[in-house]
C-alpha positions in Angstrom: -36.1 29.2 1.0 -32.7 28.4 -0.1 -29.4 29.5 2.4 -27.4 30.2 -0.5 -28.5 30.6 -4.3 -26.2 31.3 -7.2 -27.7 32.7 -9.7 -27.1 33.1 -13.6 -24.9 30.8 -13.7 -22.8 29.1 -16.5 -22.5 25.2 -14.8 -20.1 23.0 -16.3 -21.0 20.2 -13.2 -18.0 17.8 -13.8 -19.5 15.3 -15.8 -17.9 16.2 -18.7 -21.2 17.1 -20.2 -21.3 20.5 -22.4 -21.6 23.8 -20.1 -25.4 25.1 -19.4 -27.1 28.2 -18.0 -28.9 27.8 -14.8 -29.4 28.7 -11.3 -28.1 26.8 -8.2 -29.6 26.6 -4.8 -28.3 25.1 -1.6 -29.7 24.1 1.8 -27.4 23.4 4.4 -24.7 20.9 2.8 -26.6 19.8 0.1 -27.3 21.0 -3.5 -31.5 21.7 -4.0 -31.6 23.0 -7.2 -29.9 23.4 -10.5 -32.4 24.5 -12.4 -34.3 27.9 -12.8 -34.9 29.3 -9.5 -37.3 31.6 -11.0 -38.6 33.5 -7.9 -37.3 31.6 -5.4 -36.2 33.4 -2.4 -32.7 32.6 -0.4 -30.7 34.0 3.0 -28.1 35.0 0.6 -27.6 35.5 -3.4 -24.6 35.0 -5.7 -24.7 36.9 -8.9 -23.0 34.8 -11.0 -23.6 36.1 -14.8 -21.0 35.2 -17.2 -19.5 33.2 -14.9 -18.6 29.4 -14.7 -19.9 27.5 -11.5 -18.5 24.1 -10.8 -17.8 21.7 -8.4 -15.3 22.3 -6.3 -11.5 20.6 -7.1 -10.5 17.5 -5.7 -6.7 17.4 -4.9 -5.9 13.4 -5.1 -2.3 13.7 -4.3 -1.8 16.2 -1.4 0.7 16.1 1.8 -1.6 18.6 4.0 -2.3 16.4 6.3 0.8 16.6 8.0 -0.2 19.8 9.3 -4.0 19.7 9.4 -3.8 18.6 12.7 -2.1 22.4 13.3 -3.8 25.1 15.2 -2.6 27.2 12.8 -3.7 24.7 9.9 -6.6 27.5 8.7 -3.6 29.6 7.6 -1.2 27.3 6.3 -4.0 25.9 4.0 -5.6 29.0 2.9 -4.1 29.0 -0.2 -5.7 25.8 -1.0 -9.0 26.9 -0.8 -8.2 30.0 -2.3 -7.3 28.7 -5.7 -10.3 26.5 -5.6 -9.7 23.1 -3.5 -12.6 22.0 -1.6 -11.3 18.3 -1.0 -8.1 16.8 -0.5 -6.7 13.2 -0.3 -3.9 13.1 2.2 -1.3 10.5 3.3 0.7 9.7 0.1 3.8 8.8 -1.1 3.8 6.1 2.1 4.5 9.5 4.3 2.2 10.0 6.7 1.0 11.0 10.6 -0.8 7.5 12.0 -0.5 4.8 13.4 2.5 5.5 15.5 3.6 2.1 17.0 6.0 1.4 20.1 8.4 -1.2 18.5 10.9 1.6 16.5 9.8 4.8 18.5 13.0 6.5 17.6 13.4 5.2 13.6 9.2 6.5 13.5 10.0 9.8 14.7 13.1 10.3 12.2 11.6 9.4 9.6 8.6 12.2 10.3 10.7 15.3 11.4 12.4 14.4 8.3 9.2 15.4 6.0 7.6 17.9 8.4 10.3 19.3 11.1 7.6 19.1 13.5 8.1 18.6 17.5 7.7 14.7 17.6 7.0 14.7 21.6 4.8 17.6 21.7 2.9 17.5 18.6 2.0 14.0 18.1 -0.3 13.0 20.5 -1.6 10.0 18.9 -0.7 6.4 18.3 -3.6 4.4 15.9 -5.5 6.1 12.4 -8.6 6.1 14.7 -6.9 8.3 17.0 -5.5 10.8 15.1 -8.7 11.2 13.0 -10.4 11.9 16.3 -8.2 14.3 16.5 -8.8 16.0 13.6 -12.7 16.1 13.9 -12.1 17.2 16.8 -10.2 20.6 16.3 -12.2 21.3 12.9 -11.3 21.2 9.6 -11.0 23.5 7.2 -11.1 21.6 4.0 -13.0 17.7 3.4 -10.2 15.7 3.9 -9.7 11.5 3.3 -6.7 10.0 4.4 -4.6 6.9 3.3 -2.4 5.0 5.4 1.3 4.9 4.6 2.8 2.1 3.9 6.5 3.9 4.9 5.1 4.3 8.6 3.5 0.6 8.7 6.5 -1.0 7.5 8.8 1.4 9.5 6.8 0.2 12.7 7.2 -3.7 11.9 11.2 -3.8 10.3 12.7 -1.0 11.7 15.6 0.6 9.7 16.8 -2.2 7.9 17.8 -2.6 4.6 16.1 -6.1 3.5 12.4 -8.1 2.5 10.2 -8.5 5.3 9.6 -12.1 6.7 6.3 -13.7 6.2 5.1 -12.5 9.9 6.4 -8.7 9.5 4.3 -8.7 6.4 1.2 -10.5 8.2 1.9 -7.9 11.2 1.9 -4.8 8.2 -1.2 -6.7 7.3 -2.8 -6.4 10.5 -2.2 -3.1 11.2 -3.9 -1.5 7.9 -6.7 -3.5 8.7 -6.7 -1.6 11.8 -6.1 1.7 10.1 -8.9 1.2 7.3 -11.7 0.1 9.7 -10.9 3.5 12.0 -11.5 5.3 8.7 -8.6 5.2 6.2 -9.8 5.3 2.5 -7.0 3.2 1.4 -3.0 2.1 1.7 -0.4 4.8 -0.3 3.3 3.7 -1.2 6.9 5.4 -1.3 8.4 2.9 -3.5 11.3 5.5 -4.3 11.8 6.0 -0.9 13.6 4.1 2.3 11.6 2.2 3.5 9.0 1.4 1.0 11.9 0.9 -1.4 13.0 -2.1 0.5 9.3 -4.4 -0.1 8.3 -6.8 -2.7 6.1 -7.5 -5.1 4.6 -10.1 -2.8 4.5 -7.9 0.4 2.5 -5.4 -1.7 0.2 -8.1 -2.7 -0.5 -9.2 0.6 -1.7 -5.8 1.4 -3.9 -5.5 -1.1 -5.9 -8.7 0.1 -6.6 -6.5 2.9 -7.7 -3.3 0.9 -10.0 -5.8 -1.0 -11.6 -6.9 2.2 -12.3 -2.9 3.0 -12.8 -1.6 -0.6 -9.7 0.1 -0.3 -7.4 1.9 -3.2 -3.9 1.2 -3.4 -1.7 4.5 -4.3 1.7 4.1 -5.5 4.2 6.8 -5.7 6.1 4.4 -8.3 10.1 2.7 -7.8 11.2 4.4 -11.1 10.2 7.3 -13.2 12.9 6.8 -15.5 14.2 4.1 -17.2 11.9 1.3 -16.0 8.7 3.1 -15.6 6.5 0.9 -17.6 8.1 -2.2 -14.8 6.9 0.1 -12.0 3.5 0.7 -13.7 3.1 -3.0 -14.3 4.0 -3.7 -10.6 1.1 -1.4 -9.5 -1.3 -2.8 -11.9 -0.1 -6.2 -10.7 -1.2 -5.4 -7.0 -4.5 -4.1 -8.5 -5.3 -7.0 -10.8 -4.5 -9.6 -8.7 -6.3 -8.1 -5.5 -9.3 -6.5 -8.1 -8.9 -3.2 -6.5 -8.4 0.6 -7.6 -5.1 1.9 -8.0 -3.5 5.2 -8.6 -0.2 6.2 -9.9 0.8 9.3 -8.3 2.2 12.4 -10.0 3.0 10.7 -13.1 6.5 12.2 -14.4 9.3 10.8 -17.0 13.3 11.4 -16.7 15.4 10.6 -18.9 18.5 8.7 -18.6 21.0 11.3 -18.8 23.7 8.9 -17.6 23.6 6.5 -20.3 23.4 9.5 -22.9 26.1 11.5 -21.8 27.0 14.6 -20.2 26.7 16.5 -23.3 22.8 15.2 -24.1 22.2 16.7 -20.2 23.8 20.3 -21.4 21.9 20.3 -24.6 18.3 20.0 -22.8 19.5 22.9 -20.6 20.4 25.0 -23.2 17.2 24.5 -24.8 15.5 24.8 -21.6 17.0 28.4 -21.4 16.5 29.0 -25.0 12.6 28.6 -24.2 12.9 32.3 -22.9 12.2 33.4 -26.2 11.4 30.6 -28.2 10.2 27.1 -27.8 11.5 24.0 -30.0 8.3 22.2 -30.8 9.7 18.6 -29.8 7.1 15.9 -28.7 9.1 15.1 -25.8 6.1 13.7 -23.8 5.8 10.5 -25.7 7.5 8.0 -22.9 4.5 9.5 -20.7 2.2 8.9 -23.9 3.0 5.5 -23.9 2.8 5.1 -20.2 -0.8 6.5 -20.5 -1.8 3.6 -23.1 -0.4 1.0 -20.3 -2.9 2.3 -18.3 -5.4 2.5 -20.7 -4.7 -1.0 -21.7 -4.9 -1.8 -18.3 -8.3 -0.7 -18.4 -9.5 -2.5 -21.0 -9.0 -5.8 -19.3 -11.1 -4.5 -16.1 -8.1 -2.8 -14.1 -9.5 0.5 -12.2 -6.7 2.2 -12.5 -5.9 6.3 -12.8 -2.8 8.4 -12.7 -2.1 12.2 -11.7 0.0 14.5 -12.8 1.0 18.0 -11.2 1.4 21.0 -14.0 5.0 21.6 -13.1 8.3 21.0 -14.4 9.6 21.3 -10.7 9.3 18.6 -8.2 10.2 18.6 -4.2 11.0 16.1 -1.9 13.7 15.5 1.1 17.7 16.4 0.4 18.4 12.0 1.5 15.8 10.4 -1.3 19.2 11.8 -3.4 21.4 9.2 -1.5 22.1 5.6 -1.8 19.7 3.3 0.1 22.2 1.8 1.9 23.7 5.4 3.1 20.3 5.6 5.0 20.5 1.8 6.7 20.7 2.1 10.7 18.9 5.0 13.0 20.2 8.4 12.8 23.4 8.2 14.2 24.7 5.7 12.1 23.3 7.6 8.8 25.2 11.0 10.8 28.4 9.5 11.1 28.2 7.8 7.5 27.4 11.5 6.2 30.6 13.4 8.5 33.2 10.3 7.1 35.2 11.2 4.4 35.4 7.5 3.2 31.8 6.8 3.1 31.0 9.6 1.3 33.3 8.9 -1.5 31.7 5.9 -1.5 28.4 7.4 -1.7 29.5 9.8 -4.3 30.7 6.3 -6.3 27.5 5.2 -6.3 26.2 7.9 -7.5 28.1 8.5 -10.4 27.9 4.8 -11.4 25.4 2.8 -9.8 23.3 0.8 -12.2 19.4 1.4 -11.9 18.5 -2.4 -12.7 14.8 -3.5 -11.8 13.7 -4.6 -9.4 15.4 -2.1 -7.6 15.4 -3.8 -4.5 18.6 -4.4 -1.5 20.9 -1.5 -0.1 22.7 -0.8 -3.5 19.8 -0.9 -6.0 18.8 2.4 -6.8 15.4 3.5 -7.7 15.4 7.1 -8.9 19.2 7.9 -8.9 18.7 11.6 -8.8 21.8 12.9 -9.2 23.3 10.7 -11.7 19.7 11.1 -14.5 19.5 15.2 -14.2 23.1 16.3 -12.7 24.2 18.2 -9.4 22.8 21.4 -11.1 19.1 19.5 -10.4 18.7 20.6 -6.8 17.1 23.8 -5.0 17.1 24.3 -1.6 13.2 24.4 -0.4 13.4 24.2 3.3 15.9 24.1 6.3 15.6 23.9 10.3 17.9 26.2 11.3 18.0 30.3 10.6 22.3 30.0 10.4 21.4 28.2 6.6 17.9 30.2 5.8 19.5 32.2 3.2 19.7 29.1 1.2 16.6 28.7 0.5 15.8 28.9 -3.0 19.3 29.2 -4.0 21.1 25.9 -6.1 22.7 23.5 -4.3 26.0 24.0 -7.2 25.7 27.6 -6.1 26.0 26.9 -2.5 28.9 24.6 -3.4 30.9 27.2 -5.3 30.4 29.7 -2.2 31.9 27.4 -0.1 34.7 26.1 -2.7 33.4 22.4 -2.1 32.2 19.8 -4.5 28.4 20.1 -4.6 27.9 16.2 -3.0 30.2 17.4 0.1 28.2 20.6 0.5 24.7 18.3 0.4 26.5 16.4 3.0 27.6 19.1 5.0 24.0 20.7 4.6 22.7 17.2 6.3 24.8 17.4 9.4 24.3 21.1 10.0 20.6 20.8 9.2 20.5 17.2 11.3 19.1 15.5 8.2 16.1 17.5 7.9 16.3 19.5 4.5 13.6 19.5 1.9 14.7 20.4 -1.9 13.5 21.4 -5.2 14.5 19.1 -8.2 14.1 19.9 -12.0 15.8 18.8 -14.8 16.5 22.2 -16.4 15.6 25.5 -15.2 12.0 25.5 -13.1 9.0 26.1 -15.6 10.8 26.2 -18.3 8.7 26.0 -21.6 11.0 23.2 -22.9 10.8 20.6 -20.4 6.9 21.4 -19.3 6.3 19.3 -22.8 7.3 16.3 -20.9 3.8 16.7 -19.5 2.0 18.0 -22.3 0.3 14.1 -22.7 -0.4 13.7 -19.4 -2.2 17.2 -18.7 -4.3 16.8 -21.7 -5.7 13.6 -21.7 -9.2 13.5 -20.2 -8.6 10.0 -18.1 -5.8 11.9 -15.7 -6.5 13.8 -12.9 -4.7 17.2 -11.9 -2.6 17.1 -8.2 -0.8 19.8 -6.3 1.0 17.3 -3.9 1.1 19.8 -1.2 3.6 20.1 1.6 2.5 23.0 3.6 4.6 23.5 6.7 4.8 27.3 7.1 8.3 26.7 6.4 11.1 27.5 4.0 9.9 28.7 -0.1 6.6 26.7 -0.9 5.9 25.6 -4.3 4.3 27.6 -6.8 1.6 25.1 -7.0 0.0 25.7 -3.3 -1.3 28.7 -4.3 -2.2 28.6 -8.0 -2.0 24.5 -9.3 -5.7 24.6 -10.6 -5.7 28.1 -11.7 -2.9 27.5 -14.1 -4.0 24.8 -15.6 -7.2 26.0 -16.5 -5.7 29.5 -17.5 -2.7 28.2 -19.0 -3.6 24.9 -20.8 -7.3 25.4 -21.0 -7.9 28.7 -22.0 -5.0 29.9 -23.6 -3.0 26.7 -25.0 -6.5 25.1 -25.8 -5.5 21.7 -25.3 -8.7 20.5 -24.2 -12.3 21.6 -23.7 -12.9 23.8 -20.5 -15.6 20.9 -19.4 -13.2 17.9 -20.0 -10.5 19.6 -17.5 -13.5 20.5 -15.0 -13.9 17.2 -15.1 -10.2 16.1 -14.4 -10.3 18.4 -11.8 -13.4 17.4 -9.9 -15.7 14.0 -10.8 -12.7 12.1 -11.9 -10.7 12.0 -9.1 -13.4 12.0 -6.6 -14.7 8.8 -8.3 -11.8 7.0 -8.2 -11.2 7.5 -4.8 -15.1 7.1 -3.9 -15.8 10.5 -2.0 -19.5 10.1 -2.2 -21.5 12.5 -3.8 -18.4 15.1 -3.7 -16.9 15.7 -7.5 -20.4 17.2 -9.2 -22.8 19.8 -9.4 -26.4 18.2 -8.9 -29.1 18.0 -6.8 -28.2 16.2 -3.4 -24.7 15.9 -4.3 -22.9 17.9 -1.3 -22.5 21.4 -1.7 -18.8 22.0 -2.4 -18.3 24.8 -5.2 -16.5 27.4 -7.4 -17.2 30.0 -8.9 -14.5 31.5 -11.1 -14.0 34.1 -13.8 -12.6 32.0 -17.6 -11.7 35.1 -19.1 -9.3 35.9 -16.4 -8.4 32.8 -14.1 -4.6 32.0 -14.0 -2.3 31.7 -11.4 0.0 35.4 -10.1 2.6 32.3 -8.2 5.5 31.9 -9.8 8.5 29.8 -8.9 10.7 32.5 -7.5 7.7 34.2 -6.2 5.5 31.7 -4.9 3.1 33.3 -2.7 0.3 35.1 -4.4 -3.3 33.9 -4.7 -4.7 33.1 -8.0 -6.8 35.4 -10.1 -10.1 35.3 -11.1 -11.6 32.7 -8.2 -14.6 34.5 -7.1 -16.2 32.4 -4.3 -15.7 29.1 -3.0 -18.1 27.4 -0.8 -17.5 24.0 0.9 -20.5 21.8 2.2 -22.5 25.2 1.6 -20.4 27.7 3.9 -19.4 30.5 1.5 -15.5 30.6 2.7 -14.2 32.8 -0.1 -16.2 35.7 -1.1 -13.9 37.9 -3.4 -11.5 39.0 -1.5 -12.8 37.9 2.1 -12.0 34.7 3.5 -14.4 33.2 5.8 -13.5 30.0 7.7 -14.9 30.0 10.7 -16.8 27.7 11.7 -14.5 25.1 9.9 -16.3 23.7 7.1 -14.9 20.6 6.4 -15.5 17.3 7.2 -13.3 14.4 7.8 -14.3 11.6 4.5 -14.1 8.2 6.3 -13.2 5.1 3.7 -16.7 2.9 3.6 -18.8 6.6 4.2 
C-alpha cells in the first residue's frame, strides 16, 4: 500500500526528457512507483488529471538560512514552499550565520545585523558550522536545506576590518577553518567578491581554498567582483579557482550593467525612457548579448572539463545592503569609525568624489578600487528603500531614495548618509537600472533565462521585515507562466529541468532534483494553463496561482489552499551525504 499516490498524472521528471502520463506512488520519503498503479491501493490519493507533476524546485541561490534558525521560520518561509520550493541552498554571497569565531567578536556581529537586523546576543547561540546545523536539526525544518560556508564571515574572523591581502598564515588559518566547517557538514565555500570583506582577497587566497574544497568534494560559489565592465575577468577568476583546484563552481545570479559612466548621462536617460515606454510597447533590442557571451565563457569553460554553472533570478530588480553602494575604504575600521566617516561633512564629499569618478579597473582590489560602483553605472535614481530598523523611517520603504532626497531638500548621497546614521547602518535596498520589471530592461536576461545549461534562483532574504521581493512569493511561477508558457522561449520540460535536476546536480543533493523510483519524494503538482505569479513589485505578497500540492520527502504540505507543515518536513542536506 502506498501513503500517498498521485494519480493521472502528466510527469515531466526533470530529466529533460519529453512529458509522459503515469501514476506516482510514495512510501515514506521515497518515490515507489512511476508507473501505472493500476489498482493499487494508498492512505491517501491525488487526482492529478491534466495536470503536470514534477520534482520539486531546487533554489541554488537563497539567503533563508539566516532566519531558518527562527521560531517563527515556518512562516517567514511559507511563501517558498508555496510557489513550489522543496530545497534550498543557503549561505551565499560569503554572508552567512556559522562559524562565529572569538578573535573580531564585534566586526562579526556588524557585519551580520547588517544583512539580517537580528539580536546578535540573544539569537546566535552558536560558534562552529557543526553547531549551528545542530541547531537547525534540532528545531525542525521546514524546507531540505544545504548550507555553504561564507567566505565574508571566515575571512572576517581571521583579518578583521581591514582593508588589505591576507598574509600567508591568515589564509592558512581561513583554510583551516572551512575545513572545519565542511567536515561538520557544509556542502561547499560561497564568496562576496563585491562586498567588504571578500572584496579585499586574491586570486591566490581563493585558490588556496579551493585545495581544501577538493579535499571535501566541495563547490566553490562566487557572487562575482564585477557585473559590469569586467565581467568576463571575474568569470575567468572563478573558473580559475575551479580549474586549478578541479572542482565545481557556480556563478551566482548572473546579471550585466552597463557602463553608464563612460557613456554619458544622456545614454542612462535614454534607457529609462525606454524602460517607461515598455508600458505600452517594447523595442525589440537584443540587449542580452554581453550575458550571451558570458554564457559561451562558460560553456567554453566546459568544454575543457570545467564543472561549472551559473543562475540567474527572473527580475530586473536586485536587493542588497544601503553600504555595498559606498567606497571600500568608507567601510575600513569597526562601526564607529565607518559612523563618524558617514556624520563628517569632509569625508563624505570625498565619498561622493569617488563615486562620481572612481575608475573600476580590474583587479579591483585595495580601499579605492571599486567593484560594482553602483551609483556611478545606473545613477542615484537606482535605489529603493527595502528595509529599515526603526519605525521613525518605515514609511520609506518602498519609496526612491531621490524621492526621499527631494522631501528633505538634500542631495540624494547626504540623505543615504543620513539614512545610515539614523538607521545605525543597517538598511537594505532595492537597485534597478530603470523602473522595476520593466519590459525593456528584463531583455538583459532574456539569454540567460532561456538557455537550458542555467539554473533559475530566487536569492531570498526573508526576515519578516521591511517590503520583500516579488520573487519570494512567485520566482518559479513566473517563469514558468511568463517565459514558458506564454513567451515560449523554451520547452516546458527543458525549464522543469533548470528548475529541478540541474541545480541539484551541480550542487550534489543526492537523489533530490527527479521524479523516479527511490529518488526522495519531494514534489509539485501545478496547473500549466494557469500557473503565474499574482506578486508584483509594488505588491509583493500574494501566493502564486495555479500550484496545487507540494509534498517534501512525502509529507503533503500544500494541499490547495491548506498549508500543512507540521511535523517539519525537511531535512538538513549534509555535504558528503
Amino acid at each position: 500500500m502506498f501513503d500517498l499516490l498521485i494519480r493521472n498524472g502528466i510527469v515531466v521528471d526533470g530529466s529533460g526528457k519529453p512529458r509522459f502520463g503515469a501514476d506516482v506512488g510514495i512510501q515514506g520519503d521515497r518515490i515507489t512507483l512511476v508507473g501505472n498503479a493500476e489498482k493499487g491501493e494508498a492512505k491517501e490519493e491525488i487526482d492529478a488529471t491534466g495536470k503536470i507533476v514534477c520534482p520539486g524546485f531546487v533554489d541554488p541561490h537563497s539567503h533563508a538560512d539566516l532566519s531558518i534558525f527562527r521560531d517563527d521560520h515556518v512562516a517567514l518561509h511559507e511563501p517558498l514552499v508555496r510557489q513550489g520550493i522543496t530545497t534550498f541552498v543557503g549561505g551565499n554571497c560569503g554572508m552567512g550565520m556559522a562559524p562565529i569565531q572569538e578573535r573580531y567578536p564585534k566586526a562579526v556581529e556588524e557585519y551580520v545585523q547588517m544583512f539580517t537586523q537580528l539580536d546578535f546576543e540573544k539569537d546566535i547561540q552558536w560558534k562552529t558550522m557543526g553547531e549551528f546545523l545542530e541547531v537547525l536539526e534540532s528545531r525542525g525544518l521546514l524546507l531540505n536545506t544545504a548550507i555553504l560556508a561564507p567566505h565574508g564571515l571566515i575571512r572576517l574572523n581571521e583579518t578583521g576590518p581591514e582593508m588589505r591581502y591576507a598574509s600567508d598564515e591568515e589564509v592558512e588559518n581561513m583554510a583551516n577553518a572551512l575545513d572545519q566547517a565542511l567536515e561538520e557538514g557544509a556542502i561547499g565555500l560561497s564568496t562576496g567578491l563585491q562586498y567588504v570583506p571578500g572584496s579585499q582577497c586574491d586570486t591566490r587566497e581563493l585558490i588556496r581554498l579551493g585545495e581544501v574544497l577538493k579535499k571535501h568534494e566541495g563547490i566553490f560559489t562566487s557572487h562575482l567582483r564585477s557585473y559590469s565592465n569586467t565581467l568576463d575577468k571575474a568569470i575567468d577568476e572563478v573558473i580559475e579557482v575551479g580549474a586549478k583546484n578541479d572542482i565545481p563552481v557556480e556563478i551566482s545570479h548572473i546579471f550585466w550593467v552597463p557602463d553608464y559612466g563612460r557613456l554619458g548621462p544622456y545614454f542612462r536617460l535614454a534607457v529609462r525612457g525606454l524602460a517607461r515606454l515598455s508600458k505600452w510597447w517594447t523595442v525589440p533590442i537584443p540587449i542580452d548579448q554581453p550575458i550571451r557571451n558570458r554564457i559561451k565563457q562558460m560553456m567554453q569553460a566546459r568544454e575543457r572539463g570545467l564543472r561549472i554553472s551559473m543562475d540567474v533570478m527572473p527580475t530586473t530588480t536586485a536587493f542588497t545592503h544601503m553600504l555595498a553602494f559606498f567606497p571600500p575604504w568608507a567601510l575600513a575600521g569597526g562601526s564607529e569609525t565607518v559612523t563618524a566617516r558617514l556624520a563628517d561633512p569632509e569625508q563624505r564629499r570625498k565619498m561622493r568624489h569617488s563615486i562620481e569618478h572612481a575608475e573600476m579597473v580590474w583587479p579591483h582590489v585595495g580601499p579605492e578600487a571599486w567593484t560594482l560602483n553602483l551609483f556611478r553605472l545606473m545613477g542615484w535614481e537606482c535605489v529603493r528603500i527595502m528595509a529599515v530598523a526603526s519605525e521613525k523611517n518605515r514609511r520609506y520603504e518602498g519609496r526612491r531614495l531621490v524621492d526621499i532626497a527631494r522631501e528633505r531638500n538634500t542631495h540624494p548621497f547626504d540623505t543615504a548618509c543620513d539614512l545610515l546614521l539614523e538607521e545605525d547602518r543597517r538598511i537594505l535596498v532595492f537597485q534597478s537600472m530603470a523602473e522595476p520589471e520593466d519590459a525593456f530592461t528584463e531583455r538583459s536576461m532574456y539569454a540567460a533565462l532561456k538557455h537550458p545549461e542555467v539554473s533559475i534562483a530566487t536569492d531570498a532574504i526573508l526576515m519578516g521585515i521591511g517590503r520583500p521581493s516579488h520573487l519570494f512569493y512567485g520566482c518559479y511561477p513566473k517563469f514558468i507562466g511568463r517565459y514558458v508558457r506564454e513567451m515560449k522561449m523554451l520547452p516546458l520540460e527543458t525549464a522543469v529541468r533548470k528548475i529541478t535536476a540541474l541545480p541539484a546536480g551541480h550542487f550534489d543533493l543526492t537523489d533530490r532534483g527527479k521524479l523516479e523510483k527511490n529518488a526522495y519524494a519531494d514534489i509539485v503538482v501545478f496547473d500549466y494553463s494557469t500557473i503565474a505569479s499574482r506578486a508584483t513589485f509594488f505588491d509583493p505578497e500574494k501566493f502564486p496561482a495555479g500550484i496545487e500540492h507540494v509534498i517534501i520527502n512525502g509529507k503533503h504540505v500544500v494541499d490547495g489552499e491548506a498549508f500543512n507543515p507540521e511535523p517539519k518536513p525537511g531535512r538538513l542536506l549534509r555535504g558528503g551525504a
